[in-house]
Structures are given as structure tokens and as C-alpha cells.
C-alpha positions as CSV (number, residue, x, y, z in Angstrom):
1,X,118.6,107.7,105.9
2,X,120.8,105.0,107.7
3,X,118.5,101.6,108.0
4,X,119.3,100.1,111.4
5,X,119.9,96.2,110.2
6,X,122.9,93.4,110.1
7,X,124.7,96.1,107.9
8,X,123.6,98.8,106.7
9,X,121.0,101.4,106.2
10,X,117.1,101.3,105.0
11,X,114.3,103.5,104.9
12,X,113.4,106.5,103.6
13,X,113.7,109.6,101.9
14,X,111.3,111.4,104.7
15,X,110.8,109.2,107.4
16,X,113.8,107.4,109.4
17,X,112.2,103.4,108.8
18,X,114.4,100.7,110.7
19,X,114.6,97.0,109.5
20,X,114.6,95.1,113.0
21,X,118.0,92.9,112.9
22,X,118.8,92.1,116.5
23,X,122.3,92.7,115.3
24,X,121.3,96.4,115.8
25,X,121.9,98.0,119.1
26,X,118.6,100.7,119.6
27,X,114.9,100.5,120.6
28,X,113.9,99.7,123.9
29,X,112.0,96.2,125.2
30,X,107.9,97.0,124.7
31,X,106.3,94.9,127.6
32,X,102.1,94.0,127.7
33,X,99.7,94.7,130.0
34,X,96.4,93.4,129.5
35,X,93.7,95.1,131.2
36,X,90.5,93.3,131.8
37,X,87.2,96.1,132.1
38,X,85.0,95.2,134.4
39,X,81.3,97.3,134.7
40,X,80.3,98.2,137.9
41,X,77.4,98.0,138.9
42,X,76.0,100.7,142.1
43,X,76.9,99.6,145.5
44,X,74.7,99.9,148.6
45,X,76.2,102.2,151.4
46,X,75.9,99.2,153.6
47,X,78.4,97.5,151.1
48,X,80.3,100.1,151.2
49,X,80.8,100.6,155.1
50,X,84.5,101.1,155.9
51,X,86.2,97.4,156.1
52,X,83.7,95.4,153.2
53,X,84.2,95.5,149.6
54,X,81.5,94.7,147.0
55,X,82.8,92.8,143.7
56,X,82.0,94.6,140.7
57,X,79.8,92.3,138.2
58,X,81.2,91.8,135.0
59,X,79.3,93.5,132.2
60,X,79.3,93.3,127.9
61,X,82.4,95.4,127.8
62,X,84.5,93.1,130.2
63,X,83.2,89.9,128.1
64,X,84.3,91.1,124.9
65,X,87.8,92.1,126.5
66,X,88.2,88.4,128.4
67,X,87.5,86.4,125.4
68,X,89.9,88.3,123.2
69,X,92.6,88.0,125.9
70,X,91.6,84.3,126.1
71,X,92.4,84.4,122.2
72,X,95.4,86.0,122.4
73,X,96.6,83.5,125.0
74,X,95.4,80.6,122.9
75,X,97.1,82.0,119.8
76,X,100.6,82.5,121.7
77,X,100.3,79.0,123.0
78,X,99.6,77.3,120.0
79,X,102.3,79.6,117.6
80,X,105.1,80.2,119.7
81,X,106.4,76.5,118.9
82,X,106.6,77.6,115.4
83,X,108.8,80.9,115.6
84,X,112.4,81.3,115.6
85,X,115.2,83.1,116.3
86,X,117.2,83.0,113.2
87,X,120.9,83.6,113.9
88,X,123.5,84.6,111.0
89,X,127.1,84.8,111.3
90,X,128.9,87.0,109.2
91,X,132.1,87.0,107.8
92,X,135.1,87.3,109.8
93,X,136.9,91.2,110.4
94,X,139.7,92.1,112.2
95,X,138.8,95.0,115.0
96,X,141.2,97.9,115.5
97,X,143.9,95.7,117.5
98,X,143.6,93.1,114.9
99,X,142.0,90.5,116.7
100,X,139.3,88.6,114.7
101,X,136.0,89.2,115.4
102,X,133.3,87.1,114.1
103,X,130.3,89.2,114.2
104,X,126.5,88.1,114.2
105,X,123.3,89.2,113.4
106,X,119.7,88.5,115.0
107,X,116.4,88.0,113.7
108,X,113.0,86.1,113.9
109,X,111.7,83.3,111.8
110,X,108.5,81.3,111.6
111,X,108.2,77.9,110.1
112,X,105.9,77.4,107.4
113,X,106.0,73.6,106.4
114,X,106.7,70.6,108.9
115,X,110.2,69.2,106.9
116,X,111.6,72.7,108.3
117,X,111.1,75.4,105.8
118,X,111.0,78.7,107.6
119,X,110.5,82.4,106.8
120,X,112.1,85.2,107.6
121,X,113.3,88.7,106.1
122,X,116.3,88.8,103.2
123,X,117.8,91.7,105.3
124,X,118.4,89.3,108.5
125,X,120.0,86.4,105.9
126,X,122.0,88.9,103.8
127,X,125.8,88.1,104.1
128,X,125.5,85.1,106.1
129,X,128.4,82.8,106.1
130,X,126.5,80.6,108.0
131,X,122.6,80.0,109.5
132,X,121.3,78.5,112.5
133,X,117.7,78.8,114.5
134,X,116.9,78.2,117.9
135,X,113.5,76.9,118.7
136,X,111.7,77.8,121.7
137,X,112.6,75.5,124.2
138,X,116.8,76.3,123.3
139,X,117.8,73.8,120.9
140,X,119.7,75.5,117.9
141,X,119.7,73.8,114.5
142,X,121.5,73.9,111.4
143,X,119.8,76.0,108.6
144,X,120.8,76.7,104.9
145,X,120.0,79.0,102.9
146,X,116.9,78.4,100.1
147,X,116.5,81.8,98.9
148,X,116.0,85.4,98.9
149,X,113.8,88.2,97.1
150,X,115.2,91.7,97.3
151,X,112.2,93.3,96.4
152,X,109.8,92.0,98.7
153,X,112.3,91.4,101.5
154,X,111.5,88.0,102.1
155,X,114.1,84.8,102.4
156,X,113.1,80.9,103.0
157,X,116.0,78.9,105.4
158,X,115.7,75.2,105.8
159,X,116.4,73.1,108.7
160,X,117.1,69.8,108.4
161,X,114.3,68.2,111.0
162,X,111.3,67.0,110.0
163,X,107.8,67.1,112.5
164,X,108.2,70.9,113.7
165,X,105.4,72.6,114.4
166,X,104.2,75.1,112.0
167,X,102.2,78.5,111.8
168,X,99.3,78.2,108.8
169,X,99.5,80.8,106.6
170,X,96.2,83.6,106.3
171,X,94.7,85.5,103.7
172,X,95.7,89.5,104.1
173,X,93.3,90.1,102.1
174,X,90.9,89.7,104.4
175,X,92.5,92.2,106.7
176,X,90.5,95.0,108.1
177,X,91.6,98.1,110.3
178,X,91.0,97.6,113.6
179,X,91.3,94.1,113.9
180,X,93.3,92.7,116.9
181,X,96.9,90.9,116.0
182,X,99.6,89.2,117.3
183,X,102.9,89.6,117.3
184,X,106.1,87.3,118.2
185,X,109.8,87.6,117.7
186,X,113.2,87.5,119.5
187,X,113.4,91.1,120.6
188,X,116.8,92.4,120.5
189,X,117.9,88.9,119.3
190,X,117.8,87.7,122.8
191,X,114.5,87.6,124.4
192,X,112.8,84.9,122.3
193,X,109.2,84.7,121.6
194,X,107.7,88.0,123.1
195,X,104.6,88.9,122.4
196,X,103.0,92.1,121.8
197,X,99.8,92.5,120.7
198,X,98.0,96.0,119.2
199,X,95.6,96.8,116.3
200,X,95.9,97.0,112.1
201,X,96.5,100.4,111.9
202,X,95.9,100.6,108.1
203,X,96.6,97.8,104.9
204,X,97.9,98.5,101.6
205,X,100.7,100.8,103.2
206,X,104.1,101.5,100.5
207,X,107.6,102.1,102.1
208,X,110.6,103.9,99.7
209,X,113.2,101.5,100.3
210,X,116.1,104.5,99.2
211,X,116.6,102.2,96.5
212,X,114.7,103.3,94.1
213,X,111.8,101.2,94.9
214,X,109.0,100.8,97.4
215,X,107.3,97.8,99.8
216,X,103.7,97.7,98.3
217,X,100.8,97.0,100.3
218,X,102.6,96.5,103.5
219,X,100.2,96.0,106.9
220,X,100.5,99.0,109.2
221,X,100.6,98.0,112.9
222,X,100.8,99.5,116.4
223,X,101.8,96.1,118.2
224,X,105.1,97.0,119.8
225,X,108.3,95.3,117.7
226,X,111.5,96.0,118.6
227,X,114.9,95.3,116.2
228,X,115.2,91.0,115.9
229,X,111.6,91.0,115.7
230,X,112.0,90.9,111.6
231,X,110.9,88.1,109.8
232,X,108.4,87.0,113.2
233,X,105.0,86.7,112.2
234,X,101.9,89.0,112.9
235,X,98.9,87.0,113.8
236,X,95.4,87.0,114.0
237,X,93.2,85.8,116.9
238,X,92.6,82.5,114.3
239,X,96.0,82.1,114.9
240,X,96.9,82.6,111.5
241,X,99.9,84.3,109.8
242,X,98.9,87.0,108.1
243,X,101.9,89.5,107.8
244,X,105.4,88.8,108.4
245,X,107.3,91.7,110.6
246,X,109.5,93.8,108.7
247,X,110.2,97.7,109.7
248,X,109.5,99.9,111.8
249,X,109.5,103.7,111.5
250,X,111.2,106.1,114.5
251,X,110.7,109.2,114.0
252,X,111.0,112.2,110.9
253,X,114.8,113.1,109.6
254,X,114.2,116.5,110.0
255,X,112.6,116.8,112.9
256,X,112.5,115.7,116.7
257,X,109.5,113.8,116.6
258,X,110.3,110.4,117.9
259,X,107.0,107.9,116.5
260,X,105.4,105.4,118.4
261,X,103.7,102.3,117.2
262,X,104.2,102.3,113.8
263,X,104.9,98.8,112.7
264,X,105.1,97.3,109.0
265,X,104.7,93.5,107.6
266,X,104.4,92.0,104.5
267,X,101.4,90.6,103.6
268,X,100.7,86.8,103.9
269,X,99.3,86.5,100.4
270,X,102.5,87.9,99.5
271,X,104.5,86.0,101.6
272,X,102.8,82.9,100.1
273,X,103.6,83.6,96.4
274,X,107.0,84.5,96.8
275,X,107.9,81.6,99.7
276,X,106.2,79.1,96.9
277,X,109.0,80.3,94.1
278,X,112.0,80.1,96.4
279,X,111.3,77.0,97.5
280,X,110.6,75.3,93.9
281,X,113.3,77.5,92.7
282,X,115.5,78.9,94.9
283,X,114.6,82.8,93.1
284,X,111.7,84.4,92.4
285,X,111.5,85.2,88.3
286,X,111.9,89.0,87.6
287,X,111.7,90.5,84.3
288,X,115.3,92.4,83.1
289,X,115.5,94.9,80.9
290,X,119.1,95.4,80.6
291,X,119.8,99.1,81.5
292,X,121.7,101.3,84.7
293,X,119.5,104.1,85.2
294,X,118.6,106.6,88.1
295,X,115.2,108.2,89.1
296,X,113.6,111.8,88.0
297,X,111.9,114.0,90.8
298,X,110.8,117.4,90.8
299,X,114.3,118.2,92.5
300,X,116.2,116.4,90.0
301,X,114.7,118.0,87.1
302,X,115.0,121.0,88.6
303,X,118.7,121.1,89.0
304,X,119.3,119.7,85.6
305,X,117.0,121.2,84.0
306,X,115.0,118.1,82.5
307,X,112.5,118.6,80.5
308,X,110.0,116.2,82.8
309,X,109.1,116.2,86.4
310,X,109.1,112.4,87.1
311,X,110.7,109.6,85.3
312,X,114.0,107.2,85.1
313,X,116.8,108.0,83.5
314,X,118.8,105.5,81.4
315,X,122.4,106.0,82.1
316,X,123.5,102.7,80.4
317,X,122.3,100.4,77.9
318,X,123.6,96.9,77.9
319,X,124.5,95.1,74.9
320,X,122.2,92.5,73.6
321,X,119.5,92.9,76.3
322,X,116.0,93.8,75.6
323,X,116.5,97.4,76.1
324,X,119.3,98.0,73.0
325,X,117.1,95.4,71.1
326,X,113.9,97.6,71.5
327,X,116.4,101.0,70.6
328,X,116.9,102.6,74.3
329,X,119.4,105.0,74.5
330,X,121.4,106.7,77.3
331,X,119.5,109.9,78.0
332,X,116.4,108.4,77.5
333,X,113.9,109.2,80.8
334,X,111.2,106.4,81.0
335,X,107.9,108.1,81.6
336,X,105.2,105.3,81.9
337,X,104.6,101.8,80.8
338,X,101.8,100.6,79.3
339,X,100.7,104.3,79.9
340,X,101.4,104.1,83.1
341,X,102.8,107.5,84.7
342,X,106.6,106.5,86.6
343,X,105.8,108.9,89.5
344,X,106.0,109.3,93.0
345,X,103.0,106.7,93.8
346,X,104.2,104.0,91.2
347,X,108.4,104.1,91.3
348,X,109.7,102.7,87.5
349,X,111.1,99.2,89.4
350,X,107.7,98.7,91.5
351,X,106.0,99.1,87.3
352,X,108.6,96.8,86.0
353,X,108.0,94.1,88.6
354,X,104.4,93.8,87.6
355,X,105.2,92.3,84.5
356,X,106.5,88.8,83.9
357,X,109.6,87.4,81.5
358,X,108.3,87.5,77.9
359,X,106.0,90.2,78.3
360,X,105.8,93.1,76.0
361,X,105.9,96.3,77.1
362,X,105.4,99.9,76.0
363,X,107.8,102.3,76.6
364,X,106.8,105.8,76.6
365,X,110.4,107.7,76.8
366,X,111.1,111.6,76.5
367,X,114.2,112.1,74.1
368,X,115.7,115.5,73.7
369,X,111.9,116.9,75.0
370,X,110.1,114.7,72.5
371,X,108.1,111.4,73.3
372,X,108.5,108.3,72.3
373,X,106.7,105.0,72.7
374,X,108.9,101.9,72.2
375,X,107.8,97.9,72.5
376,X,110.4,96.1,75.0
377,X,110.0,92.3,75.3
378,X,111.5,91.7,78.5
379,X,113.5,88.4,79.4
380,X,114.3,86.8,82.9
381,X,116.5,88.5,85.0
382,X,120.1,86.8,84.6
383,X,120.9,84.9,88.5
């Protein structure tokens, strides 16, 4: 399914997922309303005689609901400093006429560390021939790029400016369903820093990314975001980061059902490991194996008549990578690691990236309808 971002398409075999570029046109502006329950309490006919109104006195429920929107207001107050809209120009085409176009793309940011590191998603940096961010009050800065990690979606930019204010990272971990969060972003690319606020929906939630691998253990939210909210952070009433705004999800591809509220971050404890590796060194070390390959479904195997339901098929071997070194062949379909079933749940790159360079791993593989098991050192993935 087509992936409404800077370029071009995400999300996923079943459900139509958009990544929230501003560059994207689509998706309308979600506005608040916070509504304050008061208890009422019985009024006296003589209070109620035509021309007199008797104030309601607040009760539990209308407590609970003013000191969360006092929260919320305190948490938007002190975070909005922090986020960004991030703003990458892509290279230059020529439109129909052949007139030069220089088109752009729109996204959110938040910034992590005072010198001017900031986060965002890889999908509102990818192509960029040049960065910039403007702050909340309108100033635009300078940014460069740090770096990127495909498979979490996640990018650090750096402006040069040092005593910005910063949003302090949580611990997702912590995360339970129900709990009130925050959320903040340049909406369409234009309308910096709205706010939406909603519930966690549900934690530990995987996206197929049509790529042959999924987002693990994303936080599921109803807090309206609209496209240029990605890379904007989700916040708790502590005011603490603890997702960072990454898709949303439409509607089904086969059907008319158009969703509502169904929002998706990545996890701060995530966002913390990999934001710690670009910034020390510029990448985030992945283990290579050193082969082109394709996954196995049910449908697949079907068709072809494979003699397993789920795997990955090797296509290519590379010379003098761990694969030909461990005796991989083309044909081979990869059905676990480590015993570990390839499958639906667990997709073979989501397996692989568990693992770190110099790990070894065993390869079960079905050959010609006969298993296999195979030990594959794997190295770091060439930059």
C-alpha cells in the first residue's frame, strides 16, 4: 500500500498506515476540546424560579478532570519550547513546463540535549539536500544531518545553538493502557506545536513496514496526529517523552472503513538506545549476513509450490560474506534462528536485528525439502 510521506509509500500489507510528512497533502486538522465535569448537586425550586441560576458544586469526578487538564496545560507549557518543525528540502526537479521546482518536505522534531541535538523520524530526513528547524517563537536554524536508522525509523539533526530548551526523555516501559498523553507537532507542516491529547491505546504494538520487516513494540495512541506531526513527541503528564510520533493508520485496503484514532510511536527506551549510537557514531551497528533474499508466506509457497509455509528465501549469496563462509546457497529458505520459527509474528530481518556483529548464529534452512542447521558468524553491516 502507498505510504503517504516526503516520497513514497509505507504501511502495510492489510491496513493502509501513513508516515506523517507534512510534505503530504491529506488528513484533516484534529482540534481539542477539554471538557471540565462538574456534579450537580439538587437544586431547590426556589433556586430554580424562572430568572435565578444555582451553580453546580464541583464534585470527585470534576477534580480529577481539572487537575489533569491543569497537567496537560503545564506539560504544553513547559515542552512546546523544545519541539520543532523540521523542514527538508529535496533535490531540485523540473515540473512539466520545465521550470525548476525545489520541493520540501515537513515534519516535527524535539530536542533532546541543550548543544541542539534533536529527534525526529528517518522518513522526514530521507533525501534531504538540506535541513533547517524552526523553533516556536519563528526563528529557523541551520541543521545537519547526524544520522539515521532504517529499521527503527529514527534520525538525530543538529543545530548549531547551544542553551535550547530540551524535552527529558521517559521510560516506555513504564507505560500502561489508559494512561493520559500528550502530543505536539507541526500539523500539516504548518501549524506548529498543536496539541492533541488522548489515551495509550495499547503498548508493544508491530507495524509491517512492506519491507519485509516490522516496527516492534510501537505505543498505540488515540491522540489526534495529523501528517508533519512525525518525529513530535508523545508525552506524559510528567512531561516526559515517552514515544516519538511515527504513523498513523486510515483505514483497511479492501474495504471502506475509514479508522479513527489510531496513532503509533516509537518507544522512548528505544528512542534512547538508538539516538545514543547516532550521535557517538553517526549509525547504529547492524549485523550483515551477506545475502538478497525475499520472504515465504502461505501464498508464496502456495504458488510455487515450496515445500514450507514461512521462511526467507536466499536469492543471492555474496562472495566472501558470512553467509558463503557458513555454506548458504541460493534456494536456501531460512526457517528459524537459534530455533526461532521466521513467521508471521517474528519477520527473518526483525530475528536478525536482535543479534549483534560477531555473534554466532544457527541457521536452520530447508534445502531441496530437507533441513539443515548451519553456524553463521555474522559481521557489521558494511556503511
Amino acid at each position: 500500500m502507498p505510504r503517504e510521506r516526503a516520497s513514497c509509500g509505507m504501511l502495510s500489507l492489510v491496513l493502509v498506515v501513513s508516515l506523517l510528512a507534512g510534505a503530504c497533502a491529506g488528513g484533516g486538522l484534529g482540534t481539542v476540546a477539554t471538557l471540565v465535569v462538574l456534579q450537580a448537586r439538587p437544586v431547590s425550586p426556589a433556586a430554580s424560579a424562572p430568572g435565578t441560576w444555582a451553580w453546580p458544586t464541583p464534585g470527585a469526578t470534576g477534580s480529577v478532570t481539572l487537575q489533569e487538564e491543569s497537567a496537560t496545560i503545564d506539560v504544553v507549557a513547559r515542552i512546546s519550547p523544545a519541539v520543532v518543525t523540521v523542514v527538508n528540502t529535496l533535490p531540485a526537479q523540473r515540473d512539466w513546463w520545465g521550470q525548476v521546482q525545489q520541493p520540501e518536505a515537513r515534519g516535527s522534531g524535539v530536542i533532546i540535549e541543550a548543544s541542539g541535538y534533536v529527534v525526529t523520524n528517518n522518513h522526514v530526513v530521507e533525501d534531504a539536500q538540506d535541513l533547517s528547524v524552526i523553533l516556536q517563537d519563528g526563528t529557523k536554524l541551520s541543521a545537519r544531518l547526524i544520522g539515521t536508522d532504517l529499521f527503527t525509523d529514527l534520525a538525530v539533526i543538529k543545530v548549531d545553538q547551544a542553551g535550547l530548551p530540551v524535552a527529558p526523555l521517559g521510560n516506555s516501559d513504564a507505560l500502561r493502557p489508559g494512561e493520559r498523553v500528550v502530543a505536539i507537532g507541526s500539523a500539516l507542516g504548518d501549524f506548529r506545536n498543536t496539541v492533541t491529547t488522548g489515551v495509550v491505546s495499547a503498548v508493544g504494538r508491530n507495524l509491517d513496514t512492506g519491507a519485509g520487516y516490522q516496527l516492534e513494540g510501537l505505543v498505540q495512541t488515540d491522540a489526534a496526529i495529523n501528517h508533519g506531526n512525525s518525529g513530535g513527541p508523545l508525552l506524559n503528564l510528567q512531561g516526559q517523552v515517552i514515544g516519538i510520533n511515527t504513523a498513523i493508520i486510515r483505514g483497511g485496503s479492501t474495504s471502506s472503513s475509514i479508522a479513527e484514532g489510531l496513532g503509533f510511536a516509537i518507544p522512548s527506551n528505544t528512542v534512547l538506545l538508538v539516538t545514543a549510537q547516532l550521535v557517538e557514531k553517526g549509525y547504529v551497528s547492524r549485523p550483515y549476513l551477506g545475502v538478497t533474499h525475499q520472504p515465504v508466506t502461505p501464498q508464496i509457497a502456495s504458488y510455487y509450490d515450496l515445500p514450507v509455509k514461512w521462511g526467507e528465501l536466499i536469492t543471492q549469496v555474496v562472495r566472501d560474506t558470512p553467509a558463503a563462509q557458513a555454506g548458504l546457497e541460493p534456494g536456501d529458505i531460512i526457517v528459524a534462528l537459534d530455533g526461532q520459527a521466521v513467521g508471521e509474528e517474528h519477520p527473518f530481518i526483525n530475528l536478525l536485528m536482535t543479534y549483534r556483529p560477531g555473534d554466532t548464529v544457527q541457521f536452520t534452512v530447508n534445502r531441496d525439502g530437507q533441513e539443515y542447521t548451519l553456524a553463521v558468524t555474522l559481521v557489521e553491516r558494511p556503511r
